[in-house]
C-alpha positions as CSV (number, residue, x, y, z in Angstrom):
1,X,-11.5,-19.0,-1.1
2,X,-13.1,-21.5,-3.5
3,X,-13.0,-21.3,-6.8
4,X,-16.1,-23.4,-9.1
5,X,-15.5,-24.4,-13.1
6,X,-17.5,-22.0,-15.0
7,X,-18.0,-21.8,-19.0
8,X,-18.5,-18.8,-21.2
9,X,-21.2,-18.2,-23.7
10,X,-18.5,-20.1,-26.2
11,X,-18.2,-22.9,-24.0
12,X,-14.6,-22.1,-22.6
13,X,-13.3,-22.4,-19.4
14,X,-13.9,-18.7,-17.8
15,X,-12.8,-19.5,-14.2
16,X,-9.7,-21.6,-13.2
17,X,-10.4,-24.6,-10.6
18,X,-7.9,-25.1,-8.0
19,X,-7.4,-27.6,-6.0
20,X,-10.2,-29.3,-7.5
21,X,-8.5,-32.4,-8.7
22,X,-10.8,-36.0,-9.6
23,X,-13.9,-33.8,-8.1
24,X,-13.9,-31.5,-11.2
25,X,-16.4,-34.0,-13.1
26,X,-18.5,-34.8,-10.3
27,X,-19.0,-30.9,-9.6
28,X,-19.9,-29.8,-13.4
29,X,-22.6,-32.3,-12.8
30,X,-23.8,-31.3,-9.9
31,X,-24.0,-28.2,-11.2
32,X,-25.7,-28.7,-14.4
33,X,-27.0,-32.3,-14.7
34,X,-28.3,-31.6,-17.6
35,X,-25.6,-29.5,-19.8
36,X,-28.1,-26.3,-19.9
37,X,-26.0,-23.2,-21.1
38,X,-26.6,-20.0,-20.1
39,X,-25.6,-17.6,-21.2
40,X,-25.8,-13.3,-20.1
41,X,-26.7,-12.7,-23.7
42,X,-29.5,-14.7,-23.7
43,X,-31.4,-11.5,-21.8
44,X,-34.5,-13.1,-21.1
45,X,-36.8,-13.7,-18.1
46,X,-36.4,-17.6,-18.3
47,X,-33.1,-17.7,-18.4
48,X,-32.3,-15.3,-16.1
49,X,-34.8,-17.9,-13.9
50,X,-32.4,-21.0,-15.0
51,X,-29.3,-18.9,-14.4
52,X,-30.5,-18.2,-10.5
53,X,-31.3,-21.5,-9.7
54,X,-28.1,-22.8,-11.4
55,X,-26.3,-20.4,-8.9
56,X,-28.2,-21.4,-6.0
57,X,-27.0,-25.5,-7.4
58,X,-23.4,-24.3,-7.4
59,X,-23.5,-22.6,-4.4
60,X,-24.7,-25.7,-2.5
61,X,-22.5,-28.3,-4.5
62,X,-19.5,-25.6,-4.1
63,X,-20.2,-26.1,-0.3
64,X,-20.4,-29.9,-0.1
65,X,-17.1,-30.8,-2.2
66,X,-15.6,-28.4,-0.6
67,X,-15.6,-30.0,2.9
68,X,-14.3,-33.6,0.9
69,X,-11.6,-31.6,-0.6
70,X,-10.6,-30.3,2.7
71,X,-10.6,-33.8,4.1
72,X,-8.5,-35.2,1.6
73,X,-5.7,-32.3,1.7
74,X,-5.7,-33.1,5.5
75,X,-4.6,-36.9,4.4
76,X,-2.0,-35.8,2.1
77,X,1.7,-36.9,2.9
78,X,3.1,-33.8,5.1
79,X,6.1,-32.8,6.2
80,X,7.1,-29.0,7.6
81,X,7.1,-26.8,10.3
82,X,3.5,-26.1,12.2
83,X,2.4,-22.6,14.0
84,X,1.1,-24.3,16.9
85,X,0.8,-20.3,18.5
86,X,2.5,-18.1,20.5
87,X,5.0,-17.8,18.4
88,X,6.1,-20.8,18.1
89,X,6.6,-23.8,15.5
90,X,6.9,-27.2,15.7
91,X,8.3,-29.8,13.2
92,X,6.0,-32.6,12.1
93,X,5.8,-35.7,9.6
94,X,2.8,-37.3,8.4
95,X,2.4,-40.3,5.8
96,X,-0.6,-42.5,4.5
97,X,-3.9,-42.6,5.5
98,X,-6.7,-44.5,7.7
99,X,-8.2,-44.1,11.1
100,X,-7.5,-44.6,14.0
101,X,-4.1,-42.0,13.3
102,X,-0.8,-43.2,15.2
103,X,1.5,-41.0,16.7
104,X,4.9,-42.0,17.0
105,X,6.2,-39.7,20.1
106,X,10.5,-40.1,20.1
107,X,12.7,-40.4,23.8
108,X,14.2,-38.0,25.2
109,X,16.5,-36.0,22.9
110,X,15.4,-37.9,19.7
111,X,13.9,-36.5,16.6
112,X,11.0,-37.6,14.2
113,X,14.3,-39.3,12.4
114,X,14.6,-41.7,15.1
115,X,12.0,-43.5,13.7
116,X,12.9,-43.0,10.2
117,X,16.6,-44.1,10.4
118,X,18.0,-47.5,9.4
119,X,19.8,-49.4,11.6
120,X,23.6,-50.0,10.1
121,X,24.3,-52.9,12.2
122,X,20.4,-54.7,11.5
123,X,19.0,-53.1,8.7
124,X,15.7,-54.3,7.8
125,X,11.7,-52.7,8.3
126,X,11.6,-48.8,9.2
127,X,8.8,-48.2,11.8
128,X,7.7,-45.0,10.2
129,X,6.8,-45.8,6.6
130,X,5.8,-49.6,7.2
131,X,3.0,-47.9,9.9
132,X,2.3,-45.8,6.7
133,X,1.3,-48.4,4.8
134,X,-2.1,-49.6,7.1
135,X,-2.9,-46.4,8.7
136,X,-2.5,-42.6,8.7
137,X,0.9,-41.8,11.0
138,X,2.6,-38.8,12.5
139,X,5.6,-37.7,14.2
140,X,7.6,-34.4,15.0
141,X,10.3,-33.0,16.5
142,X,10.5,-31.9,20.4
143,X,12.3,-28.3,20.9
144,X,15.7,-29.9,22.1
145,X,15.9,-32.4,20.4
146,X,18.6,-33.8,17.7
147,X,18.8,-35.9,14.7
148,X,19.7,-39.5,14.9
149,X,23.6,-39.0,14.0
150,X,23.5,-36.5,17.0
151,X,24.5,-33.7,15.2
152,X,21.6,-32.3,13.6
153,X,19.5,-29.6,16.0
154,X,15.9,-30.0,16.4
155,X,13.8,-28.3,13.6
156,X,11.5,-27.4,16.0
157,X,11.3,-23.6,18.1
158,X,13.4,-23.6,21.1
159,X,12.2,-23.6,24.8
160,X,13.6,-22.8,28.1
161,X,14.9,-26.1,29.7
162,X,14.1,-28.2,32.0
163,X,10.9,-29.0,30.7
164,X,8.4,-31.6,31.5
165,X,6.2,-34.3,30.6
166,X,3.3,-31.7,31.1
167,X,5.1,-29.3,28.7
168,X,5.4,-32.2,26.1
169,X,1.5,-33.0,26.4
170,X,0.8,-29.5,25.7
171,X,3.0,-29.3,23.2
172,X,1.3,-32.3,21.4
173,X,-2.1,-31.1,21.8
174,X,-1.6,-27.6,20.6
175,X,0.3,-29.7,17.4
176,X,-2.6,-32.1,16.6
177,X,-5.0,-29.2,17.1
178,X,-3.5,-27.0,14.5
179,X,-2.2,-29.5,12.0
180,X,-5.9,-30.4,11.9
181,X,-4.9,-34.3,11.8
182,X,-7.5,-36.3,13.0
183,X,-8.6,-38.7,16.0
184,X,-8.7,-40.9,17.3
185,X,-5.0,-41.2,18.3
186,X,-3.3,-44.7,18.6
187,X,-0.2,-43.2,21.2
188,X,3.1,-45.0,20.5
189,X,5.8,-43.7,22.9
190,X,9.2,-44.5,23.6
191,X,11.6,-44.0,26.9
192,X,9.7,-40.5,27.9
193,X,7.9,-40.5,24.9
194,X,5.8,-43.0,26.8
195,X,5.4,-41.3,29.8
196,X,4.1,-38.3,28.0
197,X,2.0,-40.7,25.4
198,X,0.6,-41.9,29.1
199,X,0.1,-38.4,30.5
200,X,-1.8,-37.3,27.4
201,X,-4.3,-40.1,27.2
202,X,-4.7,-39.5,31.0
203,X,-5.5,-35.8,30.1
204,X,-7.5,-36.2,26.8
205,X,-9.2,-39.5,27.0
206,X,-11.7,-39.2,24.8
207,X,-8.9,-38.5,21.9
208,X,-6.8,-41.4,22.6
209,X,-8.0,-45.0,21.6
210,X,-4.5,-46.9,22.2
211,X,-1.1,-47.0,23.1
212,X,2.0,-49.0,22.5
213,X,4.5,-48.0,25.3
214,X,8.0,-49.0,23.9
215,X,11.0,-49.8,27.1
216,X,9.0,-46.7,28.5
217,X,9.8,-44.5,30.9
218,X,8.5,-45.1,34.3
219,X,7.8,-42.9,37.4
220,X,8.8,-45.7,39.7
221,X,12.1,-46.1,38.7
222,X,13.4,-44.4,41.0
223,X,12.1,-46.4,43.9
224,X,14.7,-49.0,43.3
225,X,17.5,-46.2,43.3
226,X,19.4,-44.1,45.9
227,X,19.7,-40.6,45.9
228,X,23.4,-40.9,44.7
229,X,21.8,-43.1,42.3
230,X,19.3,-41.0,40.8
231,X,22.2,-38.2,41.0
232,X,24.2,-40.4,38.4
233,X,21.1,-41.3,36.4
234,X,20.1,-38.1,36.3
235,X,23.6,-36.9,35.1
236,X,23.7,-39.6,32.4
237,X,20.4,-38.0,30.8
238,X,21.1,-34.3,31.2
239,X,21.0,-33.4,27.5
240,X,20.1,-32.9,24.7
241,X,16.7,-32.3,25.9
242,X,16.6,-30.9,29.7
243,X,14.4,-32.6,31.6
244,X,13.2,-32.5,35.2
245,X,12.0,-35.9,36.0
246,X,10.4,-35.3,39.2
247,X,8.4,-33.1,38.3
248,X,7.5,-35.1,35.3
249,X,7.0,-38.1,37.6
250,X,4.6,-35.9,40.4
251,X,2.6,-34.6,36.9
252,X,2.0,-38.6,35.8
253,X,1.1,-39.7,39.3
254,X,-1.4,-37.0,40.0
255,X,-3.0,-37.6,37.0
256,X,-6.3,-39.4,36.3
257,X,-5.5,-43.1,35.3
258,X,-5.8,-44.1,31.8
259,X,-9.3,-45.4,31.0
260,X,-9.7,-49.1,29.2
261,X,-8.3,-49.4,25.8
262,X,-5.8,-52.1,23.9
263,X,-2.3,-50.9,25.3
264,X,0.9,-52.8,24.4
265,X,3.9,-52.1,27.1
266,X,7.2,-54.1,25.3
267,X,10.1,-54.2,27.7
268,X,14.0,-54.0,26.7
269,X,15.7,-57.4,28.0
270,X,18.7,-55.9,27.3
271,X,21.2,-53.2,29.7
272,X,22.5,-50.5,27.6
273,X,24.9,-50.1,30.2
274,X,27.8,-53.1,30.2
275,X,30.3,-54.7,32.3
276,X,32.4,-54.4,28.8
277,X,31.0,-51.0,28.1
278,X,32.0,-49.7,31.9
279,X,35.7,-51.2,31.2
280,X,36.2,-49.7,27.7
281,X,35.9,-46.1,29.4
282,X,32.2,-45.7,27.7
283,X,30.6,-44.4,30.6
284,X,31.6,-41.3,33.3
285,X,33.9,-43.0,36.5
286,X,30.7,-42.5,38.2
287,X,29.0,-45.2,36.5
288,X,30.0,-48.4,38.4
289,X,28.8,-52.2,37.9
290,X,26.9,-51.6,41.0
291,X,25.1,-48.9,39.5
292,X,24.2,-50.4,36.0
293,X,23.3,-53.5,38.2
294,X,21.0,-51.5,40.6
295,X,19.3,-49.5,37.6
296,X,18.7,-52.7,35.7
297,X,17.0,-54.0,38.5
298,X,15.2,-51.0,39.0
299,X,14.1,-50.6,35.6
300,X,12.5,-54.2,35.0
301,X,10.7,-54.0,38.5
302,X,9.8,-50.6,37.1
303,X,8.5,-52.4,34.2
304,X,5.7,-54.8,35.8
305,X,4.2,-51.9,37.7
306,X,4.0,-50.1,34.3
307,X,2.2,-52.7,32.8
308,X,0.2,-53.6,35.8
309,X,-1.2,-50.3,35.6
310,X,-3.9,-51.4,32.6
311,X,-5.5,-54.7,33.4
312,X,-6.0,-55.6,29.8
313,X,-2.0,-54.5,28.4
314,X,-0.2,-57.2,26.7
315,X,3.2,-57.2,28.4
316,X,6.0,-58.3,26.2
317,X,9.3,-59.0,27.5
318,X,11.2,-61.6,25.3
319,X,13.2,-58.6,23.2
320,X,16.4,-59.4,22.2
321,X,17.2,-55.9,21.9
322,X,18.2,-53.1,24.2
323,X,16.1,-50.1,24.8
324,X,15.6,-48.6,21.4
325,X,13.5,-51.4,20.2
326,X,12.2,-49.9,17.4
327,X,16.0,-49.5,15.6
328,X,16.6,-53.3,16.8
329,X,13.4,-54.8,16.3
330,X,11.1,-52.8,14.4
331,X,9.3,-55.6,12.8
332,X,7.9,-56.2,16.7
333,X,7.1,-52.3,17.2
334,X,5.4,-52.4,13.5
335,X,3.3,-55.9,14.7
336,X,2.3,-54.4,18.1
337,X,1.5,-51.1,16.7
338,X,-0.6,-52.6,13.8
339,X,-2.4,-55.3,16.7
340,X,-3.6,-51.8,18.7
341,X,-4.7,-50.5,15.6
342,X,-6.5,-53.4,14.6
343,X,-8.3,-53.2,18.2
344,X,-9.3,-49.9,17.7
345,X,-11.0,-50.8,14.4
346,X,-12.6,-53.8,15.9
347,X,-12.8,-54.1,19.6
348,X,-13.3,-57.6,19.4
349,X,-9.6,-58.8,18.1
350,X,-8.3,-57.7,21.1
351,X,-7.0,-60.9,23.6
352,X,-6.4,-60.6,27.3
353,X,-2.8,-61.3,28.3
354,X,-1.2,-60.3,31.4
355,X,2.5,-61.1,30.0
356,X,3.2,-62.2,26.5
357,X,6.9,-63.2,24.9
358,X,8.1,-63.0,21.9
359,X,10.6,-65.5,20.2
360,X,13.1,-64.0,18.4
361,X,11.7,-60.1,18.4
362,X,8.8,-61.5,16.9
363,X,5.1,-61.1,17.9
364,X,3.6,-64.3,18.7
């Protein structure tokens, strides 16, 4: 319900406005552009004439601000759980303002926080508000998930596990659809947040107008593994955050490919897996030097077919970092995000190049 600014016949304030805020002036003169009071005691014919077609004013000018004011709570800094249906509720952030609106999509078993949190070892930029600063962005919690010091749960309803990228695009689009934030989406997903990032502009092209696909991950990975391999692998990412990646993989391949649009894939250069890792006892017995050699391989070769896949992506490689980029080198993740943007805003900033480096984390 809306609620209009109204004076009695002494000129006070007989209704309360709410939610009205800097609109208050521009509606009491819309209303009455020329300060007319009217007043029930005035009991005549004229105006009980003015007073219906003061009405009528208010009623159409109620109706137009309205919609503004609707638009502008939508744009408001949010953060809280969402009834995306079916009894269920999902966990979502959302800061500044601007179109095209990003959406920051976390790896498996990461929170929204992942993108929030500081680096101790390289502290600097933070993806999350610094993308707040030249353009609305958003991002939430996956049932499963945990906080970045691994101990905090997801804030988001449970699911049944394994789940899959599917599951994760429908998730997103009942989210979007009932938080009411709007498109076009700029997609920024990392590790499986880009394959579901991928997956949902596949399914909803017409709502996505970018991506940035950070060390994401890739349905031919496993062709450069064995199946003891992938057993290992598959061990090694078992939780928090169940999922079943051949499925996932069979969903992405099936899929529709991604129409044209400015797409950014950045590559780790990096192992997170050691030789001096493997010999400190960081890692199960199972995983060997020939195994973190094999998936290292696997995973850059996995990489060029990723990017390969979208004739116009700009395929950075030259990291410095391991695979969560945007904790090591969020200044990069902030440029290439803010370059997509740009794109989508004007079409014609947007340079061809099959593989790009960048010096020192930095985009050239």
């Amino acid at each position: 319900m809306i609620e209009g600014h109204f004076c009695d016949c002494n000129g006070n304030d007989a209704t309360n406005v709410i939610g009205w805020g800097n609109h208050q002036g521009l509606f009491q003169k819309l209303m009455n552009p020329y300060h007319l009071r009217v007043c029930a005691s005035a009991f005549s014919p004229l105006s009980n004439v003015i007073s219906l077609i003061l009405f009528s004013v208010q009623t159409l000018a109620l109706a137009f601000l309205a919609t503004g004011c609707q638009k502008a709570v939508l744009n408001k800094d949010f953060a809280g759980l969402v009834d995306i249906g079916g009894g269920r509720k999902i966990y979502m952030e959302c800061r500044g303002s601007g179109s095209p609106t990003v959406v920051l999509i976390s790896g498996k078993g990461n929170r929204a926080d992942i993108w929030t949190v500081l680096n101790p070892e390289k502290p600097g930029l933070i993806v999350f508000p610094e993308v707040a600063r030249f353009t609305r962005v958003c991002a939430y919690d996956r049932p499963g998930t945990t906080g970045a010091l691994a101990s905090e749960p997801s804030r988001s309803d449970p699911v049944p596990e394994p789940v899959t990228a599917a599951d994760g695009v429908s998730d997103l689009r009942a989210l979007l659809t009932a938080s009411k934030e709007a498109g076009p989406f700029v997609l920024a997903g990392h590790s499986m947040g880009g394959l579901i990032s991928r997956l949902y502009a596949s399914t909803y092209p017409t709502d996505v107008s970018g991506l940035v696909l950070i060390d994401a991950f890739s349905e031919d990975i496993y062709n450069g593994l064995t199946l003891e391999q992938r057993a290992v692998f598959e061990k090694l990412n078992d939780v928090p955050e169940k999922y079943d990646n051949v499925r996932s993989f069979e969903q992405v391949r099936a899929a529709p490919s991604v129409r044209a649009m400015p797409v950014i894939v950045l590559t780790a250069d990096q192992p997170q897996i050691t030789a001096k890792g493997i010999a400190s006892g960081q890692f199960p017995p199972e995983v060997t030097a020939n195994f973190a050699e094999a998936l290292w391989a696997a995973q850059m070769k996995a990489q060029d077919s990723l990017a390969r896949l979208f004739p116009n992506a700009k395929h950075i490689t030259n990291m410095n970092s391991t695979h969560y980029i945007q904790n090591w080198q969020p200044q990069l993740v902030i440029d290439s995000i803010r370059e997509v943007v740009d794109a989508v805003r004007d079409p014609t900033s947007w340079r061809r190049s099959e593989t790009m480096t960048a010096p020192s984390g930095k985009n050239p």
